[in-house]
N, C-alpha and C positions, 0 to 999 in steps of 0.2 A: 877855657870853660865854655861851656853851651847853655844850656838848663839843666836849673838844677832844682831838683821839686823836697818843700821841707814838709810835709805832714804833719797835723795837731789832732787828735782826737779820734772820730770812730772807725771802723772800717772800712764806711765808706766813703772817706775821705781818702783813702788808699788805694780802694778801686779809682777814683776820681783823678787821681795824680796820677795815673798811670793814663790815663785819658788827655788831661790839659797834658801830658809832655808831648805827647805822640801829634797836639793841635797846634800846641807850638811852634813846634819843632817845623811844622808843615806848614804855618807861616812864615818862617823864615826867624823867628827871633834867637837871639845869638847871648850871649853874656850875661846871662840872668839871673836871679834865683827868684823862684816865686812860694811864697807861705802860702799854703794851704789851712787856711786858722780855723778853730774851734772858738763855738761861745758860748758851750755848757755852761762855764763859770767863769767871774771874775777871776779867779789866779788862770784860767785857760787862756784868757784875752790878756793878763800880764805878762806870762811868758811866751807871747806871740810878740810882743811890742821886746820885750825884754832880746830878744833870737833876733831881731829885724836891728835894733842898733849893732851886736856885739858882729850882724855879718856886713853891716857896713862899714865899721872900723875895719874888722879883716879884706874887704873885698870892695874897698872905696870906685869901682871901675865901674862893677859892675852893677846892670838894672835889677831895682827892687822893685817886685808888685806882690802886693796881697790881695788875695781872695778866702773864698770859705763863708762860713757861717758869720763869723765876727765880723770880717768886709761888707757879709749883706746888711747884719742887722746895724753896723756903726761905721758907713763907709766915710765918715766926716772925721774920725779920729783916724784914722789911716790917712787921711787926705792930708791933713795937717800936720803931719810925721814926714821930716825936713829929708828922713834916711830914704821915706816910698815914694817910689816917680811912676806907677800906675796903681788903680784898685782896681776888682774887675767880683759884677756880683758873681750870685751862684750856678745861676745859667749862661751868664757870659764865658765863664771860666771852660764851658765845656763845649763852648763853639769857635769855630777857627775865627771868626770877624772879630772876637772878643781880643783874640791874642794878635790880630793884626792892629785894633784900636791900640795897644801896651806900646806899639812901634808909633805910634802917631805924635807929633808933639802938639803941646797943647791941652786940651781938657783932661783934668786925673784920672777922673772917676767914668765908669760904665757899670752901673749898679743900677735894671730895672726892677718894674714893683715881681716882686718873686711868688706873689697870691695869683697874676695872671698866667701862668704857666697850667697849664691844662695836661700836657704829656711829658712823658720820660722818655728820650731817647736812646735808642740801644745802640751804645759802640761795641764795637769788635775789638777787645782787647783779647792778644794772645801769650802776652808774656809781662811779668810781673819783677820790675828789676830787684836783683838781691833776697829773693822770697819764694819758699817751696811747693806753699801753697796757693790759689789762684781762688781769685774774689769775682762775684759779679753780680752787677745791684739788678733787685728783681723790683725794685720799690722805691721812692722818694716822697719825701714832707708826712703831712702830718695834721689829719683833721682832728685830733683832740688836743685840750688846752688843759694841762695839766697847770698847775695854781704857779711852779716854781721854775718852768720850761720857758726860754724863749727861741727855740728850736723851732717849730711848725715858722717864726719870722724869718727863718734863715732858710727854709727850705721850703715854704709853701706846702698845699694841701698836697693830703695823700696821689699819689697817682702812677701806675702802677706797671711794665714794662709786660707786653704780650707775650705768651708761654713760647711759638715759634721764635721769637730773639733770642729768649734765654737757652733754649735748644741747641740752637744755632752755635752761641756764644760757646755752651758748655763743648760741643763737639770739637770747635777749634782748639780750646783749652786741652782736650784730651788729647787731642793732635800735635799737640806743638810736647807732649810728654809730661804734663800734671796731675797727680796723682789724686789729689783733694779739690775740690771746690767750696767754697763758703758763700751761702747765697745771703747778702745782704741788703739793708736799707734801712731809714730813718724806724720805721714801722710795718715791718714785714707778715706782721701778723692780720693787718688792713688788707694786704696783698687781694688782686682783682676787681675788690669791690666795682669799680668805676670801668671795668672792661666789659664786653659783651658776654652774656652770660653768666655774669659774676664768678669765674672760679676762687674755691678758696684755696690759701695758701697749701694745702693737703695736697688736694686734687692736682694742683700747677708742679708736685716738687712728686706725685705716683707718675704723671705724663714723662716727663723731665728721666725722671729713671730710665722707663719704658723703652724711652727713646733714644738714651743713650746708653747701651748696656755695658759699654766699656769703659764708664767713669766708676774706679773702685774705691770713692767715697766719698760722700757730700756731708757739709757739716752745715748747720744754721747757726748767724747770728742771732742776737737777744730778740725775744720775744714776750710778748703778753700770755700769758699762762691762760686766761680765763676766755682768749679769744683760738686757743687751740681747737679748731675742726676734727669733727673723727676721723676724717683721711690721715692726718697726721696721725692720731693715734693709732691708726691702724698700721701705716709705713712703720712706726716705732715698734711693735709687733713683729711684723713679717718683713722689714727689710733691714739685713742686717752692711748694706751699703750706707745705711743712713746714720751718721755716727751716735752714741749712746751720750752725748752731752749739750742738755740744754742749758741757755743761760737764758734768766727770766727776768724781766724788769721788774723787779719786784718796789723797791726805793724804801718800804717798810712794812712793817709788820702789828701793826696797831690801827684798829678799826676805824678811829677818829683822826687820826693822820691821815689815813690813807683817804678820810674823805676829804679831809679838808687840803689833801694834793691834789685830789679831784680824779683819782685815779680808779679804774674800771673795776677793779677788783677788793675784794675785803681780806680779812685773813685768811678767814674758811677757805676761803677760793685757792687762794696759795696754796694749804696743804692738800686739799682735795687734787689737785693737779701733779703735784711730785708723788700723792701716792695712787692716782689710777696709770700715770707713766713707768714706776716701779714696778708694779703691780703686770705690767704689759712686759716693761722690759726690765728683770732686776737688776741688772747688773748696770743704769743708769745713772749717770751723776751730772749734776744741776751745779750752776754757777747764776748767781743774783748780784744786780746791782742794789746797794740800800746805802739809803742817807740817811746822815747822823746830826740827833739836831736841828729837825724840820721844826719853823717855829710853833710856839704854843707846846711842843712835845716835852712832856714830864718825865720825872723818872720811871712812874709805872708805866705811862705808853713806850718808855725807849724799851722798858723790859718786855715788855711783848714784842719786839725787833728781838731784841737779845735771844728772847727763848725759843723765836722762831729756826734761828739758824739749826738749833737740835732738833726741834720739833721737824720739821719738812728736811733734816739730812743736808743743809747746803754744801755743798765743798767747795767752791772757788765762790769769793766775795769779792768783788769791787766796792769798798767801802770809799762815799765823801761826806766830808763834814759839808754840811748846809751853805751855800753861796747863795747871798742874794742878789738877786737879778733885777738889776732897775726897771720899772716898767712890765713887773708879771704881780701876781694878786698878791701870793709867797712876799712880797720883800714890804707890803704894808704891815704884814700881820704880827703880833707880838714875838720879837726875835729872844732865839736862845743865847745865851752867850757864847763869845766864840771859843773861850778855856773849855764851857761846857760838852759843845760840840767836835771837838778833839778829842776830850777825854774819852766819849760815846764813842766817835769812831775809833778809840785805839783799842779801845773795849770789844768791838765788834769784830775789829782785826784777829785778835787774840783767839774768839771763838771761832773764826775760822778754819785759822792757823790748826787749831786742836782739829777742825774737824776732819781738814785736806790732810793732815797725818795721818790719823784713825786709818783714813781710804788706802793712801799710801801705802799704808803697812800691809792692808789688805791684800795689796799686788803679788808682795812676796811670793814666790814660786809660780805665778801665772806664765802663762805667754799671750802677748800682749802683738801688734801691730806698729811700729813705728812707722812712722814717716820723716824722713831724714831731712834736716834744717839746718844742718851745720856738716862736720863730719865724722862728729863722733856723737852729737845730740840730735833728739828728733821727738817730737809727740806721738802719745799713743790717741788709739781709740778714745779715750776718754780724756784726752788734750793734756797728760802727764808728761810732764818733761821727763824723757827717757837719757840718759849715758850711756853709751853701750862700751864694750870690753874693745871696742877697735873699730877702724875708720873703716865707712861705709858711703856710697855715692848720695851727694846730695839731690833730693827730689825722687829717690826711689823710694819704695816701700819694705822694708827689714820683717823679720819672725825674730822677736828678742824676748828670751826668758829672765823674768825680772826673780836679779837677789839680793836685792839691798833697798834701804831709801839713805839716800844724800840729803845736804841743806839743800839742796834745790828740785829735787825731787825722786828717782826713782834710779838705781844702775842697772843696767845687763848683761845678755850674754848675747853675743849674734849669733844665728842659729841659722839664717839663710833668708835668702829675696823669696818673698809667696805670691808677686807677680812680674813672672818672667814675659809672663803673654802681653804685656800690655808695658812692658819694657822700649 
């Protein structure tokens, strides 16, 4: 065994592990496996601790270290965990001296304050193990203080990677034979603010295009809805490279919630947003994170969540019941119960469920774009899990006419590769 990197939580914790291996690796560390943890929520930080004994009873030899979000924000309970023999904060993890301190014996912990961090450095990653798609962080941390987030602690303030890196990145990634790009970060929609000239997110992802003509697709992780720029509306428009599926952070759909999560946007805002993106590009479909169960929320505010999902068209939900987070405003305030909060989110599920069908069915007789992720499955355009009728090369791009929907999503028909040039 060498290293070995386990992942918890967002995307960009997966561009990330694909960084510490490669820093690793180049310090010389050997027999390892390192947790990449999440601290969204407490069940996120129990099954980081819960994966961290079951791999040291399997792999008693070898070195455990965690890092991530949950190392930054609680590197004293990792320290104290008899399975971890290093922690490493969230900037450590991404520099070689980080991974040379893991080899030192002696002090556990290398966790500095993650608020002084001032830039995002751009590495060169060009190959993503096991994965068809290729990730690359445009953005890190996080100047708003949402009531229930202890996120901006794990990752420090917004700040934001120069459009030449990302240029750069994208080109090798086209090089080395990737089809998609998914540009990520903590809060991508912040994207520039704190560079020269402030570009906005729009303006950094027209350039990015421009500049690289032979990347045939870029997809965005979740975004704030109410902080979308007209560049981006306009690329949504007229660039049909730029994939047709946003996902919004939404968290709820009720006006008193959503202040009291402290969150940028109101209802209005949500659907005004899914219907000038529609409106631009119909054939668009939205994916929303919302919680279930935010405290103080009744049954008439969860119902305006509930009726949101039909109201603004959601199709793909990430539904969580409400975790409180020690030490955010969210975990003083009058808690819902936790039956309550299950049932909400299994409720919201459900509405989903009906509505990712409805779309689904829609496909029926389309032709659709896949991009291949396995050897007979692949996403479309609008991130549908596709089957196709017979095995196709993984990381190419397919023309698959859709004639069915499956329990898992969508079947087809292979029809032929639509880019041989970039083959």
């Amino acid at each position: 065994m060498s290293v070995d990197i386990i992942n918890f939580g967002c995307r960009l914790n997966s561009y990330e592990g694909e960084v510490m291996k490669r820093q690793a690796e180049a310090a010389g560390l050997e027999r390892a496996i390192i947790f990449n943890s999440c601290a969204v929520t407490s069940e996120a930080e129990r099954q980081v601790r819960q994966a961290i004994r079951k791999a040291r009873k399997e792999q008693p030899d070898a070195q455990i270290i965690v890092t991530g979000c949950s190392a930054q924000v609680h590197p004293e309970m990792y320290s104290e965990m008899g399975e971890v023999d290093k922690v490493l904060g969230n900037q450590e993890k991404l520099e070689k001296s980080g991974w040379l301190f893991a080899q030192m014996p002696g002090e556990k912990a290398l966790v500095n304050d993650i608020m002084s961090v001032k830039e995002t450095a751009s590495h060169l990653v060009t190959s993503f193990e096991g994965k068809a798609r290729a990730f690359v962080q445009v953005q890190n941390g996080c100047d708003h203080r949402c009531t229930f987030c202890i996120i901006p602690f794990g990752r420090g303030n917004s700040r934001s990677v120069p459009v030449g890196d990302i240029v750069a990145q994208l080109r090798a990634l086209v090089e080395a034979g990737y089809k998609e790009v998914v540009l990520t970060g903590v809060d991508i929609s912040d994207y520039g603010k704190d560079l020269p000239g402030a570009p906005t997110l729009g303006q950094m992802m027209r350039r990015v295009l421009a500049l690289v003509p032979e990347l045939p697709r870029l997809r965005l992780s979740s975004i704030d809805a109410v902080e979308v720029d007209d560049e981006l509306y306009r690329l949504l428009a007229e660039e049909p490279r730029l994939m047709p599926h946003l996902h919004i952070s939404l968290q709820a759909g009720d006006d008193m919630i959503l202040k009291r999560m402290k969150r940028r946007h109101s209802r209005q805002d949500a659907l005004d947003f899914c219907a000038r993106a529609r409106a631009l590009r119909p054939d668009v479909v939205f994916g929303a994170d919302i919680i279930a169960g935010f405290p103080t929320e009744d049954e008439a505010m969860f119902a305006n969540t509930l009726a949101l999902v039909e109201e603004a068209g959601l199709t793909y939900l990430h539904v969580f019941p409400y975790s409180a987070r020690p030490g955010t405003p969210a975990a003083r305030m009058p808690q819902v119960a936790k039956t309550i909060r299950k049932e909400r989110a299994a409720r919201l599920r459900v509405a989903g469920e009906r509505q990712l069908t409805s779309y689904l069915q829609s496909q029926i007789g389309k032709m659709v774009q896949v991009l291949m992720e396995k050897e007979r499955f692949g996403r479309s355009e609008h991130f549908a899990l596709v089957e196709l009728d017979k095995t196709y090369e993984v990381g190419k791009l397919a023309e698959v006419k859709i004639i069915s929907v499956t329990k898992s999503g969508l079947q087809g028909i292979l029809v032929n590769n639509i880019y041989n040039l970039h083959v």
